[in-house]
C-alpha positions in Angstrom: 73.7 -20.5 245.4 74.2 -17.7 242.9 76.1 -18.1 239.6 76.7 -15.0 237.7 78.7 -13.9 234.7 79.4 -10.1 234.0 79.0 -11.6 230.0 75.7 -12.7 230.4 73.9 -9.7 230.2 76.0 -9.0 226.3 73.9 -12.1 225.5 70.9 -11.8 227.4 70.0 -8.3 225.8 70.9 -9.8 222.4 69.3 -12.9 222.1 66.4 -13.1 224.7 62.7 -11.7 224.5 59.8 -10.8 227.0 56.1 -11.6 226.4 53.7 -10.2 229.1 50.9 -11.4 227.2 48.8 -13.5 230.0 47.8 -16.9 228.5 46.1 -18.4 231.2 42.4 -18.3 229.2 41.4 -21.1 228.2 38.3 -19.7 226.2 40.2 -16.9 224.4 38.0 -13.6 223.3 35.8 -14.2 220.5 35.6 -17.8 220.7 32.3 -19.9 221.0 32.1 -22.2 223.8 30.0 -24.6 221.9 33.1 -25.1 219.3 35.6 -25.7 221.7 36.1 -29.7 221.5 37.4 -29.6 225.5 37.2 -27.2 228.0 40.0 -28.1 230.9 38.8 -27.9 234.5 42.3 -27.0 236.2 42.7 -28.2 240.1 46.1 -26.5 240.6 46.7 -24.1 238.1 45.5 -20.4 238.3 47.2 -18.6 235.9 49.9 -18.3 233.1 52.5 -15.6 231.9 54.7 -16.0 228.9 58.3 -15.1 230.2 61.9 -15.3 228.3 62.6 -16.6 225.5 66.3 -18.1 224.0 67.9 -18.7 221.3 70.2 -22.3 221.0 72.9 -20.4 220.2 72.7 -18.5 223.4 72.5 -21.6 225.7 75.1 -22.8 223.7 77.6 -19.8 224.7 75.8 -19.9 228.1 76.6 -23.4 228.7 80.4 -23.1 227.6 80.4 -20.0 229.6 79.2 -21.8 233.1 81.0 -24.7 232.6 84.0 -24.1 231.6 84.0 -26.9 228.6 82.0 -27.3 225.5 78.9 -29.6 226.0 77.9 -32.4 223.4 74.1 -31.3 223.3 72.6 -29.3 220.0 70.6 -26.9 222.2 67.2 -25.7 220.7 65.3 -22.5 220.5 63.2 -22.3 224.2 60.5 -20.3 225.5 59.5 -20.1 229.5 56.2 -19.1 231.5 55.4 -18.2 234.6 52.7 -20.2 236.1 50.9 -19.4 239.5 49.2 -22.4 240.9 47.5 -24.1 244.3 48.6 -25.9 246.8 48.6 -25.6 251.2 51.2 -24.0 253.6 52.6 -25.5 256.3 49.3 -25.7 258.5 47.6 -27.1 255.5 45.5 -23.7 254.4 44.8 -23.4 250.8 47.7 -20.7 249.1 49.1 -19.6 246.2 52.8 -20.3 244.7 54.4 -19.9 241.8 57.3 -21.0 239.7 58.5 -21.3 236.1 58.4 -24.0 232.7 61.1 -23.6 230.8 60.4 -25.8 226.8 61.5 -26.2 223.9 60.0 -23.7 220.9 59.7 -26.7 218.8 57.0 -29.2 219.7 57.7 -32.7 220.5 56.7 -35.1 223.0 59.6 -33.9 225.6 60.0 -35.9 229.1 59.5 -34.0 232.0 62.3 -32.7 234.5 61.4 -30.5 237.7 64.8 -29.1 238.9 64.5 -27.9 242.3 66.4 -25.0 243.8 69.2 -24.8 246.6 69.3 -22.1 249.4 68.7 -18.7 248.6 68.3 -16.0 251.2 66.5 -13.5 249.0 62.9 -13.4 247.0 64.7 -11.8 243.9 67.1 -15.6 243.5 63.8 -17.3 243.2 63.1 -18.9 239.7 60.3 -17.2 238.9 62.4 -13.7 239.6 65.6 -15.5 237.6 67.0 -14.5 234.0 69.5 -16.8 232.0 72.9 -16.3 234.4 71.1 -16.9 237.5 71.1 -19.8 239.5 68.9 -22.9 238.6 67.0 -21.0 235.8 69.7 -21.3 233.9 70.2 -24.9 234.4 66.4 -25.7 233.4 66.9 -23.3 230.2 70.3 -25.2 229.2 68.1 -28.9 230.4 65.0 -27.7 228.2 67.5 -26.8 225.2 68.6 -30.5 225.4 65.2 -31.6 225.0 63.2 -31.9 228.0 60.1 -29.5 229.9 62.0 -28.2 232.9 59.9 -27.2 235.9 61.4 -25.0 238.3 59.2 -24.9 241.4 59.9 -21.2 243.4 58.9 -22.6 246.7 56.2 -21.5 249.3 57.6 -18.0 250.7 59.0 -17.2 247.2 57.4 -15.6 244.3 53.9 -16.1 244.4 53.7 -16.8 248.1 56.7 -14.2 249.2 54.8 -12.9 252.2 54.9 -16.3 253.8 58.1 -17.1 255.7 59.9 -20.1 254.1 59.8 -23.1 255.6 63.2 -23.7 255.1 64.4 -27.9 254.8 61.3 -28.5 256.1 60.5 -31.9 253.8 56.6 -31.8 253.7 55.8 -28.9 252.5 58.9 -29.0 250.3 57.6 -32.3 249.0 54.1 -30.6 248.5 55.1 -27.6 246.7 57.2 -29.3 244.0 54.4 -32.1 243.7 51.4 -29.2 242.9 53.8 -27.4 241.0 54.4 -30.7 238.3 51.0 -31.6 238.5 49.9 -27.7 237.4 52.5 -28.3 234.9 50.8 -30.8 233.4 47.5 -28.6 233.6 49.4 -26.0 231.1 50.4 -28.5 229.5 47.1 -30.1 228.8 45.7 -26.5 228.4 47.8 -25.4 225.9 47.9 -28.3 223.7 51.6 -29.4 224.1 52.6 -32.8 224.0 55.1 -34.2 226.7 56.0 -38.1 228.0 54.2 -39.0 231.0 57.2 -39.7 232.9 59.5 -37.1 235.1 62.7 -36.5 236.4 64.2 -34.9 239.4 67.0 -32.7 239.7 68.5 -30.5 242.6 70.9 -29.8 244.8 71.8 -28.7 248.5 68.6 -27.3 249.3 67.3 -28.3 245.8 68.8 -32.2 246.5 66.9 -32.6 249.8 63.5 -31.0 248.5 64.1 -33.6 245.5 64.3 -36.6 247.4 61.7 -35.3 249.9 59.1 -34.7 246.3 60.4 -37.9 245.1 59.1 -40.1 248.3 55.7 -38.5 247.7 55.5 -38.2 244.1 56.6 -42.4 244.4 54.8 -43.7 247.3 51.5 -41.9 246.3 52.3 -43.0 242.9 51.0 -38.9 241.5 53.4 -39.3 238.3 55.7 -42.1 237.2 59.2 -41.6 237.7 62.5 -42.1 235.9 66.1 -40.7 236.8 66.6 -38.8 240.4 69.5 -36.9 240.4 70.7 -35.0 243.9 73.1 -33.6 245.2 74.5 -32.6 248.5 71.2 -32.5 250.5 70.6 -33.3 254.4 68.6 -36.3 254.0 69.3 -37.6 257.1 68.6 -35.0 259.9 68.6 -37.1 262.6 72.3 -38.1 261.4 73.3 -34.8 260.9 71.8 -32.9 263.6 74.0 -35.4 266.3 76.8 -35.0 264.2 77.4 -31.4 264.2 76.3 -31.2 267.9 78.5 -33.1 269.1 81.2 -31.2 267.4 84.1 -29.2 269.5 85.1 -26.7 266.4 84.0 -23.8 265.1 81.5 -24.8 262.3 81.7 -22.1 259.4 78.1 -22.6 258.2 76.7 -22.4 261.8 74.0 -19.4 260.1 72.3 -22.4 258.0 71.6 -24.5 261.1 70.5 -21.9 262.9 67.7 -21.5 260.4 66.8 -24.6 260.5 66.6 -25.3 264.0 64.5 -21.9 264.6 61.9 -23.5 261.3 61.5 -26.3 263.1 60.6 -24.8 266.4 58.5 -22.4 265.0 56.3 -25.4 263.1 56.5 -28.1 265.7 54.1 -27.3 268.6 55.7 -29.7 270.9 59.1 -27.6 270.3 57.9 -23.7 270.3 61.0 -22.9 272.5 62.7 -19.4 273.5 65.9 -19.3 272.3 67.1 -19.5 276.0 66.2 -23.6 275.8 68.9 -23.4 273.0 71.5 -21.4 273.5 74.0 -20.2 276.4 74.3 -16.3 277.1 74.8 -13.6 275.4 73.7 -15.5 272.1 70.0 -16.7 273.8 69.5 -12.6 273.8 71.5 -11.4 270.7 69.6 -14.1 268.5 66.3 -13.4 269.7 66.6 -9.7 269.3 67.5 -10.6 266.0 64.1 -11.5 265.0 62.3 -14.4 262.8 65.1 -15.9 260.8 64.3 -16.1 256.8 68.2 -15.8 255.5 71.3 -17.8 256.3 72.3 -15.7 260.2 75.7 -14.4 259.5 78.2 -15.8 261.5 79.7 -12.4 262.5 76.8 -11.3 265.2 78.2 -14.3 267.7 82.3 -14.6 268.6 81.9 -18.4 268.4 80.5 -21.2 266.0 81.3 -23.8 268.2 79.0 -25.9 269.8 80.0 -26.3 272.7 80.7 -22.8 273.7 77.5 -21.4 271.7 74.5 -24.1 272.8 73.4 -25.4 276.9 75.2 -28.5 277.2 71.5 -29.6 278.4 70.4 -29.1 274.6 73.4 -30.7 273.4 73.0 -33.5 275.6 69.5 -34.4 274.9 70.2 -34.5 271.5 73.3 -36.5 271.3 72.3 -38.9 274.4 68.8 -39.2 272.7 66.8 -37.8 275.9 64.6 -34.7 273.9 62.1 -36.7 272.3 59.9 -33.6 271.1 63.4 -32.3 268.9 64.3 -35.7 268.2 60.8 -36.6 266.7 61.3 -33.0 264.7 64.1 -33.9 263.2 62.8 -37.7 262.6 59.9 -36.0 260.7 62.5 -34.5 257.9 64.2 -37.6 257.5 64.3 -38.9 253.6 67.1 -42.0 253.6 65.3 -44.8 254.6 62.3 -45.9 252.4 62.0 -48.1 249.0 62.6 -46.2 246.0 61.4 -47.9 243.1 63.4 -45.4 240.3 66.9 -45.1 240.1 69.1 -42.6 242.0 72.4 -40.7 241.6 73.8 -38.8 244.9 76.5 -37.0 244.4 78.6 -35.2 247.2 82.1 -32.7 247.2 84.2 -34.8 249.1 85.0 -31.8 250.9 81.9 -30.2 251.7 81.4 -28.5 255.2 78.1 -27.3 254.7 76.7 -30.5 254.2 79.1 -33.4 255.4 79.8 -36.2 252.8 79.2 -38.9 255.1 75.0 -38.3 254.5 75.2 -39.3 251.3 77.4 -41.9 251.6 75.1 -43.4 254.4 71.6 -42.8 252.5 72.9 -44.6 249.8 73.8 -47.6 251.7 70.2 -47.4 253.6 68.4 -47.2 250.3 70.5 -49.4 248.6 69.7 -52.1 251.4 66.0 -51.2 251.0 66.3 -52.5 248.2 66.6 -49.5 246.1 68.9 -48.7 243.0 71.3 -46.3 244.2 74.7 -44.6 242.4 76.7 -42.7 244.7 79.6 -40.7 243.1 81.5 -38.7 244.9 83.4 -35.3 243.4 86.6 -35.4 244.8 87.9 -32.0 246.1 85.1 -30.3 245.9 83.6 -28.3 248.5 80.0 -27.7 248.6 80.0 -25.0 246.1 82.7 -26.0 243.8 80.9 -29.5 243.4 78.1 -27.5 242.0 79.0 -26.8 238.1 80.6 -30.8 238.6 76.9 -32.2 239.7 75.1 -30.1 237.0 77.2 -31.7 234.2 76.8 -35.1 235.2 73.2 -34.0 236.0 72.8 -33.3 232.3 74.3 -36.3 231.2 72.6 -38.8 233.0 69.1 -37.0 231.6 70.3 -37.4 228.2 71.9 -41.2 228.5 
């Protein structure tokens, strides 16, 4: 997801600023240890670089500008930085990532929002890459201007950790990321002396919506940070749902490129999976895929003559999924499940009721599952939306509900 405006870049050279100045010390030069009341032992953060800075009046015209409306919000001066923090890969080894905190210039004591990003197929769309006009970094700048600390997570084979490959809708270390990334927020935080409520929300969508609900479970259930709104938006939540869904499918399926991405993540992670692509996929598409390489980008659909199905996967494959007979997949996909648990905080799904990326029916269904869990669960469907016209629709309820 990409939104950009030929305009921006009038009010981005106008109004905006770059610090390089590093400010990840916490002993600056000159200063005596001994006269320091604290010195902050950090567990996840590593360093810090101030980043952009805007004006109110520019994420007033920015907002207008991607919404199309005029929002109700007096939007303050905001600063950003850079942060490069700790957490594990995939296989649990101790990395690097990175990602962005977007707050306002004036201090208060500002709730916390992490706003997690949807599917991008290149390093430069990550947060921590972003300007104002650019995907979610603009909505944490225009969320920060309304008062909050947005925290934009990049994600492990982004930014900081861009020679990894990223482990795309994989929910763990989705979950992980965003959770190391709030709590070396709150190092910075600490570090730097800025007051902020104890309390966050989440906010994200497609991608973004199923890595929010997959950091929410964690951030909840291992009770790391008190939560308060969850806001998310078309996101696979149920995989298992899904996966037999679109498998059992006899069209051609436009977004065929996305699954494809997925299903070769969770082959290459799962050691009980670790299939050629000829356990997958009929011929000529077993060979042409595999000669494609390791997938890290949405496949264009144009290097097979079919999306469907049934024409381009073994009907063994399709079988064992549908009928329930390949455990090892089946227990894959299982594993990246995130619609049946208790939530404890509130939660607003919203879904384009004509989205055929994502269908509209997961949603619908993980709200009824939580909801019978005996969660609190809104579902609000945009009506004739598809999954990228629902996008600008969810961000201005998004902003909303934070500032009810």
């Amino acid at each position: 997801m990409k939104i950009y405006y030929p305009l921006f870049f009038l009010f981005f050279f106008i109004y905006c600023s770059h610090d390089n100045d590093s400010s990840d010390d916490t002993l600056q030069k000159g200063e005596d240890p001994e006269t320091i009341d604290e010195v902050f032992i950090n567990n996840y953060l590593t360093e810090s670089t101030s980043y952009l800075s805007f004006s109110g009046g520019l994420l007033t015209s920015f907002s207008t500008l991607t919404t199309g409306e005029t929002l109700p919000y007096e939007f303050r001066d905001v600063k950003s930085v850079k942060i490069i923090y700790k957490t594990v890969d995939t296989e649990n080894n101790p990395i690097t990532a990175s990602g962005v905190i977007i707050l306002p210039e004036e201090p208060g004591n500002y709730e916390l929002v992490s706003v997690q990003h949807g599917t991008i197929n290149s390093d430069e769309n990550a947060p921590s890459h972003s300007a104002l006009g650019f995907n979610e970094f603009t909505l944490g700048a225009i969320i920060a201007g309304t008062g909050f600390i947005s925290i934009l997570p990049d994600y492990i084979g982004y930014g900081a950790s861009n020679t990894i490959r990223h482990p795309y809708e994989h929910q763990k270390s989705l979950a992980q990321s965003v959770s190391d990334m709030i709590l070396a927020s709150k190092e910075y935080l600490r570090q730097e002396d800025i007051e902020y409520s104890n309390t966050i929300s989440l906010v994200g969508y497609s991608e973004g919506g199923f890595a929010t609900l997959s950091a929410f479970k964690k951030l909840e259930t291992e009770s790391i940070i008190p939560i308060n709104k969850v806001i998310s938006g078309a996101g696979a939540y149920n995989k298992t749902r899904f996966a037999k869904s679109l498998l059992a499918s006899d069209e051609e399926l436009p977004f065929i490129g996305h699954y494809l991405w997925v299903l070769d993540v969770y082959n290459s992670l799962y050691p009980n999976l670790n299939r050629p692509w000829s356990a997958y996929l009929n011929e000529p598409y077993a060979t042409q895929i595999t000669n494609y390489g390791e997938i890290n980008t949405t496949l264009p659909n144009s290097i097979f003559d079919t999306t469907n199905p049934k024409n381009l996967f073994l009907s063994s494959f399709l079988s064992g999924i549908v009928e329930e007979t390949d455990t090892p997949f089946l227990d894959a996909l299982k594993d990246n499940d995130v619609h049946d648990w208790t939530p404890k905080a509130p939660i607003h799904l919203f879904h384009g009721t004509k989205d055929e990326l994502i269908l509209p029916f997961i949603s619908e269904s993980t709200a009824e599952t939580l909801n019978a869990n005996g969660g609190t669960v809104i579902y609000t469907p945009i009506e004739d939306k598809d999954h990228r016209g629902a996008i600008i629709p969810f961000f201005v309820n998004s902003l909303s509900i934070l500032n009810q």
